[in-house]
N, C-alpha and C positions, 0 to 999 in steps of 0.2 A: 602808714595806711592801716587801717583796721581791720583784722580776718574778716571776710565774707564766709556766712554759714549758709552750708545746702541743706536748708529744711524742708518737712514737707510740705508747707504751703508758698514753696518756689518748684517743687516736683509735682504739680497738681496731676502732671499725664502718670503717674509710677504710683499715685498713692490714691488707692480705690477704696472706696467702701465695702468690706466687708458681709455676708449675711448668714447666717448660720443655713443650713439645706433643709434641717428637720424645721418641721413645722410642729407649733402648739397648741392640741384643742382646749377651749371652753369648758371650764370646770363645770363638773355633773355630777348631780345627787341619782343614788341608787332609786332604780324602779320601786316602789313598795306597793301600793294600791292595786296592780295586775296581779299581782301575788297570790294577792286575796280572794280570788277566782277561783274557789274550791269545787263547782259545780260546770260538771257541760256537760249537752248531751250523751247520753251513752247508748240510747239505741230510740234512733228517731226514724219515724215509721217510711219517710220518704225525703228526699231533697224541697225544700221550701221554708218560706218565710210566712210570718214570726215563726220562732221555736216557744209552745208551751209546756212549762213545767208543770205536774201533776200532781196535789197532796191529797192524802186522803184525812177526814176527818175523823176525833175518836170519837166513840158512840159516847153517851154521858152516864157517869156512874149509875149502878141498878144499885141503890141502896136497899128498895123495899122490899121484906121479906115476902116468898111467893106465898099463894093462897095451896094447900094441899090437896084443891081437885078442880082447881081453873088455871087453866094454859097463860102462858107468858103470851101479851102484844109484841109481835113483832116491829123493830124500831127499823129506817131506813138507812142505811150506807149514805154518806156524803162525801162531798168531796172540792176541790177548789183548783185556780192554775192563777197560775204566774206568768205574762209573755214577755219574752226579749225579743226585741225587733233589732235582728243586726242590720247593717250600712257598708258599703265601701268607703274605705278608706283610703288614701296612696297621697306622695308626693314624689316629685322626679326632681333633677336636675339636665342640662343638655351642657356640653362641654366640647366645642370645637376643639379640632386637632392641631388646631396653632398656639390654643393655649398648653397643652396636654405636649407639643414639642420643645416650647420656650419655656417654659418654668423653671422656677432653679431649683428646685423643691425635688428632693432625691426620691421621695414615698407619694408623689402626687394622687396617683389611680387606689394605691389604698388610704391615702387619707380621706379621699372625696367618699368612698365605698365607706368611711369608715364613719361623716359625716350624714349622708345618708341612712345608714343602719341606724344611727343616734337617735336621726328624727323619729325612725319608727316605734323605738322603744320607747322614747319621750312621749308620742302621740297617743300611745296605746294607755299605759298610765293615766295620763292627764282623763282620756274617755274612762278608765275604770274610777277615776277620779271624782270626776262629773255624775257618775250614775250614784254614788257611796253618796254626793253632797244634796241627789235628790229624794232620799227619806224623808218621812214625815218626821222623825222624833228626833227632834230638837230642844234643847233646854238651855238656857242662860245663867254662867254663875251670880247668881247675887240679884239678878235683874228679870224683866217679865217679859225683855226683847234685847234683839242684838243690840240697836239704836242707843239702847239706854246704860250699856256696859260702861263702867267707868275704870279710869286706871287702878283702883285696886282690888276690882273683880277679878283675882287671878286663880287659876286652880290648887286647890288646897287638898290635902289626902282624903278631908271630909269629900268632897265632892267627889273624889275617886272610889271612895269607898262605896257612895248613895250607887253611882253608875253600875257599880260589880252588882249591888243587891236587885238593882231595876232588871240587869240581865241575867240575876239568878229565879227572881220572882215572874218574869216570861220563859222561865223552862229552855233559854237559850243555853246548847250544847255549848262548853269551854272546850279550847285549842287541848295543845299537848298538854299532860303537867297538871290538868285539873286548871288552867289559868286560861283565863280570856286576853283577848287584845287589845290594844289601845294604840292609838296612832296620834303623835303631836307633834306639833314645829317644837324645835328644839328651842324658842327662847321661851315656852310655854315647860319645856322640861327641867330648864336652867331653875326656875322659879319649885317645883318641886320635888325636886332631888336638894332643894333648901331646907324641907319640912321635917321639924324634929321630932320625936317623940311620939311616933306615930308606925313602930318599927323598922326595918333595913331595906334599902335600896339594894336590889341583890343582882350580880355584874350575869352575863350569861355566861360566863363557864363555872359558873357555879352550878348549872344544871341543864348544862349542852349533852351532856352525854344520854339523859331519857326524853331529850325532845330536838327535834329540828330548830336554828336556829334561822329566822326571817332576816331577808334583807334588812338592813338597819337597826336591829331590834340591839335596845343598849342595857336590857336587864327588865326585871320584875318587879313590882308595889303593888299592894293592896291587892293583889288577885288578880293582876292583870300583866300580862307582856307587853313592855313598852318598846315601839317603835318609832323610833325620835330621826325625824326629816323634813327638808324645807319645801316639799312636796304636802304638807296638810296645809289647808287654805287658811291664807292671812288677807283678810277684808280692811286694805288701810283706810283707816278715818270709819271703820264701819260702827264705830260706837259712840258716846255722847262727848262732847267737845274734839271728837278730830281721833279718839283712843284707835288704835288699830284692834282688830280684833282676830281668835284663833280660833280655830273649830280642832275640837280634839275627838277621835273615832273610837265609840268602847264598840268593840263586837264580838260575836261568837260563831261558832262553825256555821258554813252552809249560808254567808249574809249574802256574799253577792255569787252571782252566775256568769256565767259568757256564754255566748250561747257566737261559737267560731264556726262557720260555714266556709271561710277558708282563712288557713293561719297566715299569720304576717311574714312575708319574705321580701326580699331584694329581686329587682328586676333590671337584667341587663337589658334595656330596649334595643329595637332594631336599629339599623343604620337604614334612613329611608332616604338621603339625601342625594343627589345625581353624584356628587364627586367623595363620597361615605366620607365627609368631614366634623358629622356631627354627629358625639355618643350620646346616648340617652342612657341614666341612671337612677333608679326608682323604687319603691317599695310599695306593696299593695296589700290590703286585708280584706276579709266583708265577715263584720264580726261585731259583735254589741255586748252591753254588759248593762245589769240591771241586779237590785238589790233583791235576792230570791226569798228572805227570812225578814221581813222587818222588826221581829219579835227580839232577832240576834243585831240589832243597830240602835245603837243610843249616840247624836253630834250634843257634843256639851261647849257652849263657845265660853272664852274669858279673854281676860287681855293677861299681858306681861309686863314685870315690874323694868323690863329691857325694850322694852316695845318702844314705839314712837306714839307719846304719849304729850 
């Protein structure tokens, strides 16, 4: 007679499926676009909405030599404002106490706090995101519209270069280092960290020590800090035959503002239910964000030679 084997698919009651207790989140790209919030109020005359910012204008050169017994015209002071209309913002979750008992998940309460807190950084960006993509100054490599970009409309050092000089001939102030910023999806970066002959891709600790280094920022070219992330907007099929297209950010101090009437936090909500079964889990803002320099914002869109093309 032939041994009979006790395996496990004759011990089906002994042999359990396994599950690990930690749980894993959702891979995430660093904030960068919040960042850029160099401006907020700093003494605002009373609590309300909009917040306007204030510039003054410069009087226009007096070139012409005075007359030796007739008085100077007096010229007049001017002046101009900027408004940000901040908004409330929030998301919650609610989590009965049956789930919050049965779960097999050993870090529950701080993952969920932890998912939560996510969205609020997430949300804040995306709105600093949104206010940056609604600037006037916009230009197309190679093309006279987004529509018409073709796949080898890619960014080239030339076009990096044009950008530094458009933001040095508006008088816009550069970051640390004498260097302005650039923000690009990184398969827009892949394509110019290919360009030869056009001087060195320079890493940032080559010159971390006289300047702060930004979230994501992967080094310097042509005069600019590049900050390379999949947080700059990719418009698929937004160019001619189906080309996706990128929007790459040059700017300089002072482009965008926030204008925070209350900063963004976590909110443990109350327990209002007759038998307190149900937690409430939330975050809340009331905050806006708006380009305060357009003079310091140049979107130059291209495609990539990695794109979906």
């Amino acid at each position: 007679m032939a041994d009979a084997f006790t395996t496990s698919t004759v011990l089906t009651n002994q042999i359990q499926t396994v599950y690990d207790r930690i749980a894993f989140f959702a891979l995430r790209s660093e904030p960068v676009f919040s960042q850029l919030a160099m401006v907020k109020p700093g003494n605002v005359t009373s609590p309300g909405t909009p917040v306007k910012f204030t510039f003054w204008g410069d009087l226009s050169t007096a070139t012409t030599a005075l007359s030796e017994t007739v008085d100077v015209d007096a010229v007049a002071l001017s002046d101009s404002q900027v408004t940000v209309t901040p908004a409330e913002y929030g998301n919650a979750i609610l989590v009965p106490i049956r789930v919050r008992t049965d779960t097999l998940l050993i870090g529950f309460d701080p993952d969920a706090a932890n998912v939560v807190a996510w969205n609020m950084v997430d949300t804040i960006d995306e709105l600093a995101r949104t206010a940056v993509d609604g600037g006037s100054n916009e230009d197309w490599v190679g093309q006279a519209s987004e529509a018409a970009i073709t796949a080898t409309d890619i960014l080239t050092a030339d076009e990096v270069r044009q950008k530094h000089a458009e933001l040095v001939a508006n008088k816009a102030r550069p970051l640390g280092n004498s260097l302005y910023g650039m923000i690009s999806h990184p398969h827009v970066t892949y394509d110019l960290k290919g360009e030869t002959g056009d001087g060195a891709w320079i890493a940032p600790h080559q010159y971390v020590d006289t300047a702060a280094v930004y979230n994501n920022e992967v080094g310097t070219f042509a005069g600019f800090r590049f900050l390379e992330t999949p947080r700059a907007k990719l418009n698929a099929d937004g160019g001619d035959s189906n080309v996706d297209t990128y929007t790459n950010y040059a700017f300089g101090s002072e482009m965008l503002a926030n204008a925070e009437s209350i900063p963004p936090h976590t909110v443990l909500g109350p327990v209002t239910d007759k038998l307190k079964r149900f937690q409430p889990l939330g975050w809340h803002t009331y905050t806006g964000f708006d380009t305060l320099r357009e003079a310091s914002l140049r979107r130059l869109l291209c495609a990539s030679s990695i794109g979906s093309n």
